[in-house]
C-alpha positions in Angstrom: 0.0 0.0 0.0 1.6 3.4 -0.6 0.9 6.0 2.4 1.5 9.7 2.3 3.4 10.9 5.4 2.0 14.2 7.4 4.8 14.5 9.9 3.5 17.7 11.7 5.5 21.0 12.9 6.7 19.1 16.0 8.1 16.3 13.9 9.5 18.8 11.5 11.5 20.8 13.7 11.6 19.5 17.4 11.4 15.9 17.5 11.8 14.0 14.3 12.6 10.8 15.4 8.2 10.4 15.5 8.3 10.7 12.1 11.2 8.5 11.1 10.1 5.9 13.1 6.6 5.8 11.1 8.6 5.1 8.3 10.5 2.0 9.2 7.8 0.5 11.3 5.5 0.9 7.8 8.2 -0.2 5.4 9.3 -2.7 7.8 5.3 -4.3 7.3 6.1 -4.2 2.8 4.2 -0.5 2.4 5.8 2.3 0.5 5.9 5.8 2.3 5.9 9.0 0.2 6.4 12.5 1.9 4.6 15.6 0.1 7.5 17.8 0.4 5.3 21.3 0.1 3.0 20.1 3.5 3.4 23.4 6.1 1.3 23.5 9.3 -2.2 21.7 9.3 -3.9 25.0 11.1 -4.3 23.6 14.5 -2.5 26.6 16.3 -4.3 29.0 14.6 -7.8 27.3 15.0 -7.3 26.8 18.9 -6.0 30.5 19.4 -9.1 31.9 17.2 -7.8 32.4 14.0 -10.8 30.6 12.4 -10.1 32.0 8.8 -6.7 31.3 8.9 -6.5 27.9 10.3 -9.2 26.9 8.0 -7.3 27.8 5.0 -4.1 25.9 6.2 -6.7 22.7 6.4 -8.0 23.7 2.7 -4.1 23.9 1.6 -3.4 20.4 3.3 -6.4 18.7 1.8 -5.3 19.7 -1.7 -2.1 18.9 -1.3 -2.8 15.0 -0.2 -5.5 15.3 -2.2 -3.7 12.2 -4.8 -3.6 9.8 -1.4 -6.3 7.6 -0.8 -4.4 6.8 2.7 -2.5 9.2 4.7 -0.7 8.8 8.6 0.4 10.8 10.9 2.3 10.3 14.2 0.0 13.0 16.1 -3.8 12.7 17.1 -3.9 16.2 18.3 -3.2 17.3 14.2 -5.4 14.3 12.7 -8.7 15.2 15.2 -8.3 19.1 13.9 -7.5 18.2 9.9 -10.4 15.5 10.1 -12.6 18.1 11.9 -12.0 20.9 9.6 -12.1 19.0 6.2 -14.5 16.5 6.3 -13.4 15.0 3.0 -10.1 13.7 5.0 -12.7 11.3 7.0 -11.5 8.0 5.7 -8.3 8.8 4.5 -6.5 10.4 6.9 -5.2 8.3 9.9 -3.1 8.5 13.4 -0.6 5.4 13.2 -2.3 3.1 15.8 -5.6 3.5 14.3 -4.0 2.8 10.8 -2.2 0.1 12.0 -4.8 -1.7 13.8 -8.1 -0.5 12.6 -7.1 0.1 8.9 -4.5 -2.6 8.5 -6.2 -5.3 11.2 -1.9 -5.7 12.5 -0.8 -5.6 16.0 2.6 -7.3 15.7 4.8 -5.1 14.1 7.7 -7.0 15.1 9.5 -4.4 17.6 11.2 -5.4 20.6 11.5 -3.0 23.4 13.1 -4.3 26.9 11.5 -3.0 30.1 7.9 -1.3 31.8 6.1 1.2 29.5 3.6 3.5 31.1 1.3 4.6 28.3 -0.3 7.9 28.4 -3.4 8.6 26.6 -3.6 11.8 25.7 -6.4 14.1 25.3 -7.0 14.3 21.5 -6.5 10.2 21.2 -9.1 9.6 24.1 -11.7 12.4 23.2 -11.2 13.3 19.5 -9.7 10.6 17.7 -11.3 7.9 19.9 -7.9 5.3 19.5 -9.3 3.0 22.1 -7.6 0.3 22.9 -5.1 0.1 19.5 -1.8 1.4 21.2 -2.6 -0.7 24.4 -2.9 -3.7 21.6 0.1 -2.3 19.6 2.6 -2.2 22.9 1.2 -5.5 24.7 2.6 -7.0 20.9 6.3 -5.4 21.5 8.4 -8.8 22.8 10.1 -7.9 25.9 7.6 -5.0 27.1 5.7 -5.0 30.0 3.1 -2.8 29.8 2.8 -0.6 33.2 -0.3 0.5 34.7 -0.5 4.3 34.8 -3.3 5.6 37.9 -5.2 8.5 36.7 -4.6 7.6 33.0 -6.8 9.7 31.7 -6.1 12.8 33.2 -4.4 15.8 31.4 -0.9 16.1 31.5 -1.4 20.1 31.5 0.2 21.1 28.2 -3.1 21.6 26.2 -1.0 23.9 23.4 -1.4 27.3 24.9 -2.8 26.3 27.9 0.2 26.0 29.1 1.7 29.2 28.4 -1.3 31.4 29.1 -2.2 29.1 32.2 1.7 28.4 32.9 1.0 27.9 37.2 -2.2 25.3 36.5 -0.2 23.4 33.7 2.5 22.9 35.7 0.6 21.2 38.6 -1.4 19.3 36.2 2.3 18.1 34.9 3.8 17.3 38.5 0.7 14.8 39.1 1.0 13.3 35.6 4.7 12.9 36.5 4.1 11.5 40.2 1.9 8.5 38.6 4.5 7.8 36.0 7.4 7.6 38.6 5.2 5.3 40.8 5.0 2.8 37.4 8.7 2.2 37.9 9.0 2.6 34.1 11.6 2.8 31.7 9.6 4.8 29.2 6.5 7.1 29.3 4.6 6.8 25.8 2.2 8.6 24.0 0.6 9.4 20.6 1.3 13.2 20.3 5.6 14.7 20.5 3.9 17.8 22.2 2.6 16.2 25.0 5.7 14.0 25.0 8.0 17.4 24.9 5.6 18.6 28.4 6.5 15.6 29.8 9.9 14.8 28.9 10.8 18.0 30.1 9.0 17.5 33.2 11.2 14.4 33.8 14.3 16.0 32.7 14.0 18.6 35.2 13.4 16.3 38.1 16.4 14.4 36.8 14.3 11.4 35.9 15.6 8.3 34.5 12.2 7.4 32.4 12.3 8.6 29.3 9.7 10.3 27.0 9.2 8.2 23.7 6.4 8.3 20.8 4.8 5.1 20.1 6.2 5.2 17.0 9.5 5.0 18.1 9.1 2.0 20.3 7.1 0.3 17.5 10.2 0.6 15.3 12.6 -0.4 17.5 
């Protein structure tokens, strides 16, 4: 199957392994991956700070562009729920990995191995916008050697929310210091999720409190 990559700002400039790793994990399953070279922001920022008109019109731009693919992927929900949202005529065709992997492509064992306890965080676009369900729980409990840890409170916000946490900076942060309590108590290796910008609030989070877990996409422990 050929697939047209939409690796996001994020994956573009700050963390690119998300990205990369999308690639091997789909080549490493016999699909070819193509990257539209001219794909720019998919209008998220703009949309969530009020900039209807213009976010709209970065959503117009991106439909046109992968407007050839009848299948596209993404490593980030938060991007896929607002695209999806915005230009109904992606319904269908436009996917975050898990759900394209499982839900699309019926495959669970993508024959990774990853040794040691992964706390999985489900972050707010994949539970509420996206729906992913149970897919990356399926997707990690296939990884041989990964025990899959059980993260209390799950479902709560890890406080980064885009803005949120710069307009809301004193909130965010205590929203990140219970996210980052449960993950310690895990006694994890890893912390993973399905969106780099939740990763990035998180990893830092860790990173400051000199934390030994580390902050990795999905993708990444899928392809390794």
């Amino acid at each position: 199957m050929r697939v047209a990559l939409f690796a996001t700002c994020l994956g573009d400039a700050v963390s690119p392994e998300a990205p990369r790793a999308v690639v091997t994990v789909l080549e490493r399953l016999g699909h070819e991956v193509v990257f539209p070279a001219a794909q720019t922001c998919c209008g998220q920022l703009h949309l969530n700070s009020g900039y209807r008109r213009e976010g709209l019109g970065l959503a117009r731009r991106f439909a046109s562009l992968f407007a050839p693919y009848d299948v596209i992927v993404s490593p980030s929900s938060s991007c896929v729920g607002t695209l999806r949202e915005a230009e109904p005529s992606l319904d269908g065709r436009l996917f975050e990995l898990s759900e394209l992997l499982v839900g699309r492509l019926g495959v669970t064992d993508v024959g990774a191995v990853f040794d040691g306890r992964v706390a999985y965080h489900p972050t707010c676009h994949s539970l509420r916008v996206t729906c992913a369900g149970d897919a990356p729980y399926a997707l990690l409990r296939g990884v041989r050697g990964l025990e899959l840890a059980p993260l209390d409170r799950a479902e709560e916000c890890c406080g980064f929310g885009g803005t949120f946490a710069v307009k809301n900076a004193d909130t965010s942060s205590a929203m990140l210091a219970d996210k980052l309590d449960a993950i310690d108590a895990t006694g994890a290796r890893a912390c993973t999720a399905l969106d780099s910008s939740c990763l990035l609030h998180i990893g830092g989070g860790l990173s400051r409190r000199g934390s030994a877990v580390r902050a990795l996409h999905l993708a990444e422990i899928l392809a390794s």
